[in-house]
C-alpha positions in Angstrom: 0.0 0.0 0.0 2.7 2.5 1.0 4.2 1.7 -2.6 1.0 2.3 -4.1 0.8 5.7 -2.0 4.1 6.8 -2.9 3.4 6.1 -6.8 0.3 7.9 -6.5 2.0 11.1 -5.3 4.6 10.9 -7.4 2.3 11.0 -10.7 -0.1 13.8 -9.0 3.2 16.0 -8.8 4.5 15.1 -12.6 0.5 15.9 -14.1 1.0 19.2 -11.9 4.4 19.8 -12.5 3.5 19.4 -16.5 0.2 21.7 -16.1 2.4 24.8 -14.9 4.4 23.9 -17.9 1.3 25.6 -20.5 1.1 29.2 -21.0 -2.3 31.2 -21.3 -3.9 31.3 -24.6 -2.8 34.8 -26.2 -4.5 36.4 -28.5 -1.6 37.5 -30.4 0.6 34.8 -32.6 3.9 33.6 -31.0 6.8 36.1 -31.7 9.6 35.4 -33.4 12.9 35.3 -31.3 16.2 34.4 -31.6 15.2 32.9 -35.8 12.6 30.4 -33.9 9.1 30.7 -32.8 8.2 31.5 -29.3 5.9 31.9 -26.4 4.9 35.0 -24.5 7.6 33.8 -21.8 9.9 33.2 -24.5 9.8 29.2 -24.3 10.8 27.5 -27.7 8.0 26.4 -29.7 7.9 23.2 -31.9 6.4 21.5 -34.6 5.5 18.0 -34.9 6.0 15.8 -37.9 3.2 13.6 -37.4 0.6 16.5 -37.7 -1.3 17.0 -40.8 -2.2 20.8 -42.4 -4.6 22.1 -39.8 -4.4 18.9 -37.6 -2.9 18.0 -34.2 -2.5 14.4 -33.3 -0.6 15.4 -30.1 -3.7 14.4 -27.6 -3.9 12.9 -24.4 -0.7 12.2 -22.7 1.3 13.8 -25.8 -0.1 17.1 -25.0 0.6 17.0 -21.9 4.6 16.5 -22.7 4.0 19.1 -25.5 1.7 21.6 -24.1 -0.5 23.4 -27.4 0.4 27.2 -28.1 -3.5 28.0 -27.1 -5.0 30.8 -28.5 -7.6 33.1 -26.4 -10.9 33.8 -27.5 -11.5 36.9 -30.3 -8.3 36.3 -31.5 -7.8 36.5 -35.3 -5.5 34.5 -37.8 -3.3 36.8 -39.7 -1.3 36.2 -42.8 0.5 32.4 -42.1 -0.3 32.5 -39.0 -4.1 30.2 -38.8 -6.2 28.6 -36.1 -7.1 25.1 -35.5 -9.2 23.3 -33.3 -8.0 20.7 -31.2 -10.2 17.2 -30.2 -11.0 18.7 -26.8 -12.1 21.8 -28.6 -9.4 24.2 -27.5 -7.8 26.5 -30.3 -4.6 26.4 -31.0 -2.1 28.5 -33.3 -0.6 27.1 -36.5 2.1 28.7 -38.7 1.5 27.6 -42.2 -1.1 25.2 -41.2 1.5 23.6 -38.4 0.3 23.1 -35.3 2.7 24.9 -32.5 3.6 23.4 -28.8 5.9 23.7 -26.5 8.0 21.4 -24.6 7.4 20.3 -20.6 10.9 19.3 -20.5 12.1 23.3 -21.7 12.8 24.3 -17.9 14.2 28.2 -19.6 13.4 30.8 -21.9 16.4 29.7 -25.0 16.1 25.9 -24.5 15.6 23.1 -27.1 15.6 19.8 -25.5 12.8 19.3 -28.1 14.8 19.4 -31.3 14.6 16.1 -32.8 12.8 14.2 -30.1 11.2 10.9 -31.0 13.6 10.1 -34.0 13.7 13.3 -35.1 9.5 13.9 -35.2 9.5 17.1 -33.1 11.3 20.3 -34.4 11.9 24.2 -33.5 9.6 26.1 -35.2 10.8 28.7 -37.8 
């Protein structure tokens, strides 16, 4: 039982730990920093291979390892810059139809650990 505890409290401090890791939604599309793609708190954002134009497969677990670039309400897509909806009905921002995330394991402002995670399936957005 104290095993099971122990587990238990462990994962409840991981699933918060990763749920501090997602901005706000903005209203305004990432900025560009640095030659990469950023959030308001200048944390790398990333784009994933496996995502089709318009399309995020990162759900579930994946999201919450990749937290989406969310988008607030009344924003408005501008130029390459669009808006997608997600399965769970959140909107999230998408540079040439690429859905944008960022990474829980990004503990800075600058950092990449992202960049060719997964056999090379997640990369810094440009």
């Amino acid at each position: 039982m104290k095993s099971f505890l122990a587990t238990a409290a462990i994962l409840a401090a991981f699933v918060a730990g990763s749920a501090l890791a997602a901005e706000p939604a903005t209203a305004t599309p990432p900025a560009m920093k640095d030659g990469m793609f950023v959030t308001a708190k200048g944390m790398t954002l990333y784009t994933f291979d496996k995502d089709t134009a318009g399309k995020s497969v990162c759900n579930g677990p994946c999201a919450t390892n990749w937290p989406p670039a969310l988008v607030a309400d009344g924003a408005k897509a501008t130029g390459d810059w669009t808006i997608i909806t997600r399965d769970d009905g959140t909107k999230q921002w998408a540079y040439k139809g690429k859905p944008l995330y960022a990474f829980a394991k990004d503990t800075k402002a600058g950092d990449k650990t992202g960049d060719g995670f997964l056999n090379g399936a997640w990369h810094v957005a440009k």
